[in-house]
MIKOL-257080 format. One record per atom (N, C-alpha, C, O): x, y, z. Coordinates in steps of 0.2 Angstrom, whole numbers, padded with zeros to 4 digits, always signed. Layout:
XYZ
...
This chain:
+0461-0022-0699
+0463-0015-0696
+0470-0015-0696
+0473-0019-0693
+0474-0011-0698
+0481-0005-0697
+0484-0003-0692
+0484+0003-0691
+0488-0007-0690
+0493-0005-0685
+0494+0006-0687
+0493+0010-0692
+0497+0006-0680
+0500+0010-0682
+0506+0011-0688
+0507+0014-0693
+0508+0007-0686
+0516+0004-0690
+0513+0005-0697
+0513+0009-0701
+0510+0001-0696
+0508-0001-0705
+0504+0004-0709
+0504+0003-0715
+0498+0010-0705
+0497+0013-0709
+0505+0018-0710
+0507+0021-0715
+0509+0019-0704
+0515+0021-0711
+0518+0022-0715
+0520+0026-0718
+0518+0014-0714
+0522+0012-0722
+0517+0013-0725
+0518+0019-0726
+0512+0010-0727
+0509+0013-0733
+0509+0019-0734
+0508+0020-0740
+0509+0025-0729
+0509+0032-0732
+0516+0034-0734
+0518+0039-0737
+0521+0029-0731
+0527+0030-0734
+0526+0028-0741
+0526+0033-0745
+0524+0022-0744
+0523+0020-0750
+0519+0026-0754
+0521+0028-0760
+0514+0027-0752
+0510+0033-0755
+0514+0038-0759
+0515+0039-0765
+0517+0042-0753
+0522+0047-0757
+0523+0048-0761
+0520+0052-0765
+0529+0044-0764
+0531+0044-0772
+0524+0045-0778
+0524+0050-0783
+0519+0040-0777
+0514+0041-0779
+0511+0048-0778
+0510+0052-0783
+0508+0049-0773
+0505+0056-0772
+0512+0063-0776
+0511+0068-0779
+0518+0061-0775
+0520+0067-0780
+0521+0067-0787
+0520+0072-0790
+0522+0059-0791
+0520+0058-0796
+0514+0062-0798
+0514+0066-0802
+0507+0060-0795
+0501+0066-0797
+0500+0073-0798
+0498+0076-0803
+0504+0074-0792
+0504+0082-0791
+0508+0085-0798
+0505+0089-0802
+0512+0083-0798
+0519+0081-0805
+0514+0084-0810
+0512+0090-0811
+0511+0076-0813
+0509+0077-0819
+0503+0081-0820
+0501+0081-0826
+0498+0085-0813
+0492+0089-0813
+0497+0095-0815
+0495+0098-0820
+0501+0096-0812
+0507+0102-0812
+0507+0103-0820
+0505+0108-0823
+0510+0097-0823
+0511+0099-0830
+0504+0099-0834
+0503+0103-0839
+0501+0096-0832
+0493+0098-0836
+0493+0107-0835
+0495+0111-0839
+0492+0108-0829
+0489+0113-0830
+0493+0119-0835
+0491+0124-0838
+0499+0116-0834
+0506+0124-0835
+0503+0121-0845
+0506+0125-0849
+0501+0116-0848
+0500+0113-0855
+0494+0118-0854
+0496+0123-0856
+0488+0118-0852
+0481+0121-0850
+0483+0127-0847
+0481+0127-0842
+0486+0130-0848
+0486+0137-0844
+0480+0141-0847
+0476+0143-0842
+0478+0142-0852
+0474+0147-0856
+0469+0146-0856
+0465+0151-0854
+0466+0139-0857
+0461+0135-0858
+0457+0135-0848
+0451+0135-0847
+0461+0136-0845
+0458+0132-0838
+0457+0142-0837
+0452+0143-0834
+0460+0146-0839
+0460+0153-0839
+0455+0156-0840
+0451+0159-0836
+0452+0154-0847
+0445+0155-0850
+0439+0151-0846
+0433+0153-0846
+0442+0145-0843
+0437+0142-0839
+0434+0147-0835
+0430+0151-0836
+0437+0146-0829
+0438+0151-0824
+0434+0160-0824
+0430+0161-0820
+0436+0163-0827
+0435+0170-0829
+0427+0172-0833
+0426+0172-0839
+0422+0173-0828
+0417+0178-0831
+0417+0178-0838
+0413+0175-0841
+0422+0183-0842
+0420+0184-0847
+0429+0183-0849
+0434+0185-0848
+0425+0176-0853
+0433+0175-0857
+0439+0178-0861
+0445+0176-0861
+0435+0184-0864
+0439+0190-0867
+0443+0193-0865
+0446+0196-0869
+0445+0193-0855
+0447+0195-0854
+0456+0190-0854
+0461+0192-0852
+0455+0187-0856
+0459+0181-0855
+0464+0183-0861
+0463+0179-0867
+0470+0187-0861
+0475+0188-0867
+0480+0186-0864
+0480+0183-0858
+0488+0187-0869
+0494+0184-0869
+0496+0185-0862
+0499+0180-0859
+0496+0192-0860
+0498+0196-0854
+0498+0192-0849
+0503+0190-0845
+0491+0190-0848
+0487+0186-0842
+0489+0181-0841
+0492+0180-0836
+0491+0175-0847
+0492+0169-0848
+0500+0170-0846
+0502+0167-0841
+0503+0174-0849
+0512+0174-0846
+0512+0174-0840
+0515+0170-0837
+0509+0179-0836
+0510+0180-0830
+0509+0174-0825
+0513+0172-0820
+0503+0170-0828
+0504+0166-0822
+0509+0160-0826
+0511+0156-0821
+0510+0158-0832
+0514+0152-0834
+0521+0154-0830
+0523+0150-0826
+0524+0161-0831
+0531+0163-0829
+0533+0160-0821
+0538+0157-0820
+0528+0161-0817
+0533+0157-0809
+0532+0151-0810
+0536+0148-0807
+0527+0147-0813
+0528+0140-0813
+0535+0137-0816
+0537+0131-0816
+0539+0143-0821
+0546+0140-0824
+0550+0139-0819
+0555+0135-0819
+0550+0143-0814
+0553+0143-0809
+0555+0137-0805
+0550+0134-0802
+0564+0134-0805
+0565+0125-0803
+0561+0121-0797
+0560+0115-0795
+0559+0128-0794
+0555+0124-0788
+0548+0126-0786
+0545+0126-0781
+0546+0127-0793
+0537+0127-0792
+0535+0120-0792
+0530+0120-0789
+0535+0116-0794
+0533+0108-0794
+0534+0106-0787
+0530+0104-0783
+0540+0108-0785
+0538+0107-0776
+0534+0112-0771
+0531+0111-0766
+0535+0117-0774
+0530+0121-0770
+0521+0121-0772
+0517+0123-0769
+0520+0118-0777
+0513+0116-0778
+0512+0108-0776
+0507+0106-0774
+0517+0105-0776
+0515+0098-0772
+0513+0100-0765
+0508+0098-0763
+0519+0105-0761
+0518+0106-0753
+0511+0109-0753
+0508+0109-0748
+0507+0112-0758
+0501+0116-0757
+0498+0111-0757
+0495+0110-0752
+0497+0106-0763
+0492+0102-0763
+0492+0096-0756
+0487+0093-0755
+0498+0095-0753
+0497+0094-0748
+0495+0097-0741
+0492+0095-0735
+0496+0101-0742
+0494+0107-0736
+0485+0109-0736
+0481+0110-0731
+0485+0108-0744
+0475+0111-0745
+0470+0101-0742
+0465+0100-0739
+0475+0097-0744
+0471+0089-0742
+0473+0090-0736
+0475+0084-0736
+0474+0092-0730
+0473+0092-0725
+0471+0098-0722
+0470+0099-0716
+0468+0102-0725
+0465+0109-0723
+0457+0109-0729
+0456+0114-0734
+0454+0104-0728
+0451+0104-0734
+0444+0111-0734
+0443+0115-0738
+0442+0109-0726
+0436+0114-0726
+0439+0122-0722
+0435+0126-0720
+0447+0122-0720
+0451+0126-0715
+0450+0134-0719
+0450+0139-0716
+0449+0133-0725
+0448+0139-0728
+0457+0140-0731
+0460+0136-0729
+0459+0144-0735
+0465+0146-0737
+0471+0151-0732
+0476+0153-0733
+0467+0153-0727
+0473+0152-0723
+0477+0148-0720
+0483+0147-0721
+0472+0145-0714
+0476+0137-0712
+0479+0135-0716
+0485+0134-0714
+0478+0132-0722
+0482+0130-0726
+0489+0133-0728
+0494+0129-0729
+0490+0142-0730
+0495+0143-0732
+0498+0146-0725
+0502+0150-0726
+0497+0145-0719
+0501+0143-0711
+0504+0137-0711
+0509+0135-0708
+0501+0134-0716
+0504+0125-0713
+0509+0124-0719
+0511+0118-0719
+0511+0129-0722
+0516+0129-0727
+0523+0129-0722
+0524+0132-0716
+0528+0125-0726
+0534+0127-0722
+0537+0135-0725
+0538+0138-0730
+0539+0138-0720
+0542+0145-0718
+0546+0146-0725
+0546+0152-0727
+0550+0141-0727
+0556+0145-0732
+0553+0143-0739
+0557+0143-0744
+0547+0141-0740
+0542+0137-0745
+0545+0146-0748
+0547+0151-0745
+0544+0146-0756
+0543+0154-0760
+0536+0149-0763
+0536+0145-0767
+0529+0153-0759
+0525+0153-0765
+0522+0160-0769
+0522+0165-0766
+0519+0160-0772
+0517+0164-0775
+0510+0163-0776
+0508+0158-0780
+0505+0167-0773
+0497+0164-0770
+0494+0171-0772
+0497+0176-0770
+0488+0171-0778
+0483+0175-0781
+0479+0171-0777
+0479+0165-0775
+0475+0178-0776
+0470+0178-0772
+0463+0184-0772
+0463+0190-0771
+0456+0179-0774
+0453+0182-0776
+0445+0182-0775
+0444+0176-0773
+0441+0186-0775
+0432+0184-0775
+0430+0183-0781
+0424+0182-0782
């Protein structure tokens, strides 16, 4: 069993790790933009250039890699909280940019 102490360090240790993930799921999808597009969407067809730019365009932006790291940590700790809790538990000066839909 794990001290206090010591499950720290290891989630210090984690970190670097858990952001490397986040990273490279980051660049899969922004690689998959289209593909994960057509997944998602009813009827695929809907799925043109227009669609695809919009959402690749804020991911160019230098600090969307950390602002989806902070999401995917804010969503592991609000797994069943629903998408509010989660985007409350965001920090204040976070820019994210959140579609939202049924």
């Amino acid at each position: 069993r794990l001290s206090a102490k010591g499950t720290a360090s290891l989630l210090r240790l984690a970190a670097p790790a858990q952001r490397v993930c986040t990273e490279a799921a980051f660049q899969f999808t922004r690689a998959h933009c289209a593909e994960i597009l057509g997944s998602v969407y009813r009827n695929p067809g809907q799925v043109d250039a227009a669609l695809v730019r919009s959402v690749e365009r804020p991911a160019e932006d230098p600090a969307a890699v950390a602002a989806f790291h902070a999401l995917c940590k804010a969503s592991a700790l609000f797994p069943a909280g629903g998408g509010r809790s989660m985007v409350a538990a965001l920090p204040p000066a976070l820019p994210v940019l959140l579609l939202w839909g049924n």
